[in-house]
Steps between C-alpha positions, in 0.01 A plus 500: 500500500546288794218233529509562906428867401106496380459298830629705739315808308198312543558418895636840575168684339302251666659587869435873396127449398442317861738779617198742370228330593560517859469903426138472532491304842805667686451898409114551415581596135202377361297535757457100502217539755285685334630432082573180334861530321312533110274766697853695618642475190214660301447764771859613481480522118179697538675727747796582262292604229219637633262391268449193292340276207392175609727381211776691579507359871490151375819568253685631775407218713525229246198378603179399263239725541262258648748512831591865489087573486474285777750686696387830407141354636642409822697865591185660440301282698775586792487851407841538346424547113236677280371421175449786272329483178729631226411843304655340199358122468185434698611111514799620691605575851738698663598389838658782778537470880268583763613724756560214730659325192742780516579450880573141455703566166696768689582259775549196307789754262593663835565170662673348205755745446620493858502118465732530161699805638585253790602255260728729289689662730579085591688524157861657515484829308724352225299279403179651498519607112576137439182364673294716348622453148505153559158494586392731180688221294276216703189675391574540158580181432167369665349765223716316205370160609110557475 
């Protein structure tokens, strides 16, 4: 391995993460006037899977539970999230969208995928496959290291 090589992984990721970040300023896809970026995050995971533990939120998230309560707290003070007690374990809580959670997941998804769909038809058709294996490799080695 080159020793330039880890470098220029590091600075190319880093471009792409500030790349990202300007996704909630320049195309509303988290709704950055009316969510924080944890509070997007956990309403789009609540959106894919309808409902969800406290527990299992703050996995997905890789949050401690502490935060990912405190996020929860703050989409249903907005109006976003609802806390349901759990049939199964009274100390737990399931966590689903409101119906106006569900209008801003659908436009947060809707918005993203016309953002990305942008981006991919930016990529020359042969080497789409590429990019998106390459990215699958990225993300499992992030998994190998923790």
């Amino acid at each position: 391995m080159n020793r330039a090589q880890p470098k220029q992984f590091r600075e190319q990721i880093r471009i792409l993460e500030r790349k990202l970040g300007l996704l909630k300023k320049n195309n509303g896809s988290c709704c950055a006037e009316v969510l924080t970026l944890a509070q997007c995050h956990a309403l789009v995971e609540i959106g894919r899977v309808e409902t969800i533990s406290l527990k299992d939120l703050s996995v997905i998230l890789a949050i401690d539970m502490s935060t990912t309560s405190r996020t929860v707290d703050g989409l249903v003070k907005k109006g976003y999230v609802q806390r349901i007690p759990s049939l199964e374990d009274r100390r737990s809580v399931n966590i689903s969208l409101t119906e106006s959670g569900i209008i801003i997941f659908e436009t947060i998804e809707s918005n993203n995928n016309a953002f990305f769909a942008g981006i991919f038809t930016n990529i020359p058709n042969d080497e789409k496959m590429n990019v998106l294996h390459a990215l699958d490799v990225i993300l499992a080695a992030f998994d190998q290291d923790n």
